[in-house]
C-alpha positions in Angstrom: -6.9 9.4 3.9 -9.1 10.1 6.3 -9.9 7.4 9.7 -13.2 5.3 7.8 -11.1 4.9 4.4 -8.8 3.6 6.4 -10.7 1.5 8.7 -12.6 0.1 5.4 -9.2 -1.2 4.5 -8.4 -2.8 7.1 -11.4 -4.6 7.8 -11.5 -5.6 3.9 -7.6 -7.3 4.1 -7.4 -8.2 7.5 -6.5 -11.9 8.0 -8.7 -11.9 11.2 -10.5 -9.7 13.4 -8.2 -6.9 15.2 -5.7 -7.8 12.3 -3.8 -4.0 11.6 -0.3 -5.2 11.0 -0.5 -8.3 8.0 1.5 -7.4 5.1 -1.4 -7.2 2.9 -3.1 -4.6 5.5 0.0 -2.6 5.5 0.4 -2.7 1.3 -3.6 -1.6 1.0 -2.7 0.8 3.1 0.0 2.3 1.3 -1.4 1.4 -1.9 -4.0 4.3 -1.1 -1.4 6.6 0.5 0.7 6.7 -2.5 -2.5 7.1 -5.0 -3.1 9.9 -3.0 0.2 11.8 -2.9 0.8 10.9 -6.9 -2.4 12.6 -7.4 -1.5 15.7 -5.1 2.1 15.9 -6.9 0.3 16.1 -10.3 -1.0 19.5 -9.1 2.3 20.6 -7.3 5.4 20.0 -9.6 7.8 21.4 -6.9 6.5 19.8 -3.7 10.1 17.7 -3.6 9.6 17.1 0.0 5.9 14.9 -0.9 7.9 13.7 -3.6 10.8 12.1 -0.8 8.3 10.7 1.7 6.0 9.3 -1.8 9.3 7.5 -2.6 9.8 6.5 1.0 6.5 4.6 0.8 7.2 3.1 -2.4 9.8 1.1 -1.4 8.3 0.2 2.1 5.7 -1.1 0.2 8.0 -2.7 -2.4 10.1 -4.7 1.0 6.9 -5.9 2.1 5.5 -7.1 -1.4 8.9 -9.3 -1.5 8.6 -10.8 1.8 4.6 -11.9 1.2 6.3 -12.8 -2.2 8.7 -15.1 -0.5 6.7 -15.9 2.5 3.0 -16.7 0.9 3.3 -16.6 -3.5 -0.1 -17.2 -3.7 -1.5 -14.4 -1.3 0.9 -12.3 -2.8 -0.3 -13.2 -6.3 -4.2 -12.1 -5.2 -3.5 -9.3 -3.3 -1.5 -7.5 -6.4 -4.3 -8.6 -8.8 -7.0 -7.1 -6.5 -4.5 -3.6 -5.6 -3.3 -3.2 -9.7 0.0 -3.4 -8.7 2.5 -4.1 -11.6 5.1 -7.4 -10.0 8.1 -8.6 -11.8 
């Protein structure tokens, strides 16, 4: 991901201006990290150390999901709508 992708993400969840650390900034972020490395591990079977660090991020992102989940249901209810991402 290169610095404006990222900077387009953060300006497009951030709760207010400056705002890099929300939940919902950190889970768009990784959101597109992880669409990323699935796509690069489609092309490289045996890349098992992508495959650790994809994993890594998957549950870092599934930790923080559960705390907006607990924290704030209903921003965690939008912000898996808008992202696609599957909940329980």
């Amino acid at each position: 991901m290169d610095k404006a992708a990222k900077t387009a993400i953060v300006t497009k969840y951030a709760r207010q201006e400056g705002d890099t650390g929300s939940p919902e900034v950190q889970v768009a972020i990784l959101t597109q990290r992880i669409s990323e490395l699935t796509e690069h591990l489609r092309n490289n079977k045996k890349d098992h150390s992508t495959r650790r660090g994809l994993l890594a991020m998957v549950s870092r992102r599934k930790k923080l999901l559960a705390y907006l989940a607990r924290t704030d249901h209903d921003r965690y209810l939008s912000l898996t709508d808008e992202l696609a991402i599957r909940r329980k």
